[in-house]
N, C-alpha and C positions, 0 to 999 in steps of 0.2 A: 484584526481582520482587514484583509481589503476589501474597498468597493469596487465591483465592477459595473459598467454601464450597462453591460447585456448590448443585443443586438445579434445581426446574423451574420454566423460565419460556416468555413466551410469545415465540417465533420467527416472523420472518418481518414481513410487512407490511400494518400494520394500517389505514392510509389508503388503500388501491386505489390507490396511485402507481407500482408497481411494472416492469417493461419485458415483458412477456411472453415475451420472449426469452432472458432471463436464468433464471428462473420462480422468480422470488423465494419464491413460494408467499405464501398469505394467513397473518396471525396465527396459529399453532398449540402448542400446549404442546408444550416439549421439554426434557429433562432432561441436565443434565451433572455428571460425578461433582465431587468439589472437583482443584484446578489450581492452577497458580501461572501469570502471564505477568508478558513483561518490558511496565515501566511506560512504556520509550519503546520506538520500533522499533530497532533497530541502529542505533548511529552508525557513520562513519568512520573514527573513532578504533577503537571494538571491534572491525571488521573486519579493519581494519591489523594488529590484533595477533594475529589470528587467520591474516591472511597470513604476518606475520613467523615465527611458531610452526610454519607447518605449509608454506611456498611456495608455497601454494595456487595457482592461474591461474585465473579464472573463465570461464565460458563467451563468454564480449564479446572478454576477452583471447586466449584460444586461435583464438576465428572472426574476429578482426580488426576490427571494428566495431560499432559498436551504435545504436538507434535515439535523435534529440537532437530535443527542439523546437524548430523555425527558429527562433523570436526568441534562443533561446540561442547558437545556433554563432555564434563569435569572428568576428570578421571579418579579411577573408585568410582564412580557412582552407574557402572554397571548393572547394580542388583535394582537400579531402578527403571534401568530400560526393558520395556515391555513387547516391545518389538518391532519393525521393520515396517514402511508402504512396499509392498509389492513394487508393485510400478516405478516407485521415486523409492530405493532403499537409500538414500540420504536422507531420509527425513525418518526416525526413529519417536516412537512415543516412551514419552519420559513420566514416570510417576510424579506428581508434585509440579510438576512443570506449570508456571503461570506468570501474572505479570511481574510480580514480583517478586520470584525466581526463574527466570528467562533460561537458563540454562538447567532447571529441576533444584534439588537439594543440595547445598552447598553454594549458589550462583545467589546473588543480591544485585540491588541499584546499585552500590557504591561508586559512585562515579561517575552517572548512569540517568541523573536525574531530569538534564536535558535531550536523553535520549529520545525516540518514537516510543509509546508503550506499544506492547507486543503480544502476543498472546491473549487477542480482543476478541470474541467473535462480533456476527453485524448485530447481536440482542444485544451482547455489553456495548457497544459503540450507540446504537440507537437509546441505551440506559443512559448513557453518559450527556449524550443530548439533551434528552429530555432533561433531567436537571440544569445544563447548564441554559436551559432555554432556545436553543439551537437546534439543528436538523444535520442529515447527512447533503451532500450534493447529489443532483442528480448526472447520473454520469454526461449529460448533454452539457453543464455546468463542469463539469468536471475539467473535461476537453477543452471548454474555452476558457477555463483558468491556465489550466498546461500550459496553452499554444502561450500566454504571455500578450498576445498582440501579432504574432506572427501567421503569416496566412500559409498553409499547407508545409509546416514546417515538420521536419522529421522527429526533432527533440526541443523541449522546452529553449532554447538557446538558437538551433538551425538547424541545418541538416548533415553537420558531420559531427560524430561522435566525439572525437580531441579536438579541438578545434586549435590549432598551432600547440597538440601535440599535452593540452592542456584537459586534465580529469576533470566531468563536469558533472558526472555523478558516482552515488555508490555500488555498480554492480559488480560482479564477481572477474577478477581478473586470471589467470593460471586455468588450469589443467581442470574441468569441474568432473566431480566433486571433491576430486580426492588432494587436490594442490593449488594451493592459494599462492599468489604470485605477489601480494603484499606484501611489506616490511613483516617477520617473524610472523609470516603466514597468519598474517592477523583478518578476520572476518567476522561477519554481523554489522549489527547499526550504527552509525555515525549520528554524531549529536543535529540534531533537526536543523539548525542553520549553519550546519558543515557544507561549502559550494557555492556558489553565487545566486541569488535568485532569477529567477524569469523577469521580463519585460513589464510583469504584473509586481512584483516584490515577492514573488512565491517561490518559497524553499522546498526542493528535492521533490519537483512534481516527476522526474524519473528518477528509481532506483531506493535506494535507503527500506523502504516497506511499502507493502501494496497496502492499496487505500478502500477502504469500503465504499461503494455507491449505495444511493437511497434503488435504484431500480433492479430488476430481478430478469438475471440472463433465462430462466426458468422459474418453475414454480419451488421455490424451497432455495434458489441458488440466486443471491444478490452479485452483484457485478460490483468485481475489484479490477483496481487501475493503476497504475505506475509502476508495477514492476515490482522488484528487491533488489539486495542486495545478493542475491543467489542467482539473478538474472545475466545470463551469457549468450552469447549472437549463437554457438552450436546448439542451443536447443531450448532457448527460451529468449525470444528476441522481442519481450514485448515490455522493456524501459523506451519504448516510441508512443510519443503521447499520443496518437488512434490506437495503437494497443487497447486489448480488452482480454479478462478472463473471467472468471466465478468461482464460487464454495459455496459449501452447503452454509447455511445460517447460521448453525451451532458451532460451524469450523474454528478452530484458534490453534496458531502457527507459531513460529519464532520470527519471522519475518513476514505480518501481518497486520498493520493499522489501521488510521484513520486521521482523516481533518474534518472540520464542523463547517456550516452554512447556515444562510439566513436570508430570508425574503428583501430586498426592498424596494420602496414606492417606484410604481415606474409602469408606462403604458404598454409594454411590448409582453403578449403572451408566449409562454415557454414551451419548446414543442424538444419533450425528449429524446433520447437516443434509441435508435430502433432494441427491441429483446434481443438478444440471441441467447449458451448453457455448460458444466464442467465437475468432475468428482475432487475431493478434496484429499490429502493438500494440494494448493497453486504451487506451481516451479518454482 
């Protein structure tokens, strides 16, 4: 984990890019006491052992399916899609679908181990916690892990996206949904410290998987942060670390995570990030 000093900085969104819906809010000072976070989001591997230790079952597991992005479901494995979001028809529910089949029946870790785990909802991530003795962030924590040290910057690095033309996270590049503009149309997670970290040593604070917050855009909808790797400037532009959106608590995704937190000693009171609220899945 890193330690941060805490103190106040400025929150929120300082280009007017933000979605009104979300309420990002404008640029405002806000204050967080010092913390520590973990430097990648959970892998695979931490999960597992946090299964193995405890039997846990996640919410995906116990309801029997989870939401997969069509380019991903295996093929053959048809008779286990269950059907469509209206809204988002790239996101299809898969029978069996969970952390440890990411892609439903047929799909495994192999290879996979330092991956983000997936298919979390914020109950299994707050389970996870609790045992490991650790807490979620609060998204006021959250943002001033992102920014790195930088004051009103657009992306955990600066404010241009390539910066000399150089990828500096995982979002989706090509035609969405239907055309990935990667080597063999390849998509989903990159291993947790694929990218350079932030100014703080923090990996993939945009893009790779959205991260659960400890705070609640709504009653029943915790606030997730950073993005995915499904995230593209037409119609989900929110790998910009003031970005904000939500799901419902029970929600578990394919491209939905977590990183951990932790108090420490230190004089300066934490004043969180305002509420704002959203139906599940996130973009």
């Amino acid at each position: 984990m890193a330690k941060l000093d805490g103190g106040t900085f400025l929150m929120g969104d300082a280009f007017g890019e933000g979605y009104w819906s979300d309420r990002e809010g404008m640029a405002r000072p806000v204050t967080v006491a010092p913390f520590a976070i973990d430097t990648t989001a959970v892998t695979n591997a931490r999960f597992a052992a946090f299964v193995e230790a405890t039997g846990y079952r996640t919410d995906a597991e116990r309801i029997g399916d989870s939401f997969v992005f069509h380019l991903l479901v295996p093929a053959g494995a048809e008779a286990h899609v269950l059907g469509s979001v209206p809204a988002a028809p790239w996101w299809l529910g898969v029978e069996g679908a969970c952390w440890q089949r990411p892609e439903g029946p047929g799909s495994d870790l192999v290879g996979r181990a330092e991956h983000p785990v997936v298919h979390v909802s914020h109950r299994d991530a707050l389970a996870y916690c609790a045992w490991a003795g650790l807490r979620l962030p609060s998204e006021a924590e959250w943002e001033y892990a992102a920014r790195g040290g930088l004051v009103g910057a657009r992306y955990p690095w600066g404010d241009e996206l390539t910066p000399g033309g150089e990828e500096r996270c995982n979002i989706w590049r090509g035609e969405f949904p239907h055309r990935s503009a990667r080597p063999g149309g390849r998509t989903g997670t990159v291993p947790v410290t694929d990218y350079p970290p932030n100014g703080y040593g923090l990996f993939n604070m945009s893009g790779n998987v959205w991260e659960w917050c400890a705070d609640l855009f709504a009653p029943g909808q915790p606030v997730i942060r950073g993005g995915s790797y499904l995230c593209h400037a037409s119609y989900c532009n929110r790998y910009r670390v003031a970005a904000r959106s939500h799901n419902t608590a029970d929600s578990s995704t394919g491209h939905g995570g977590f990183r951990c937190a932790r108090d420490l000693p230190g004089p300066v009171e934490e004043s969180r990030g305002e509420p704002g609220r959203r139906p599940q899945p996130a973009p």
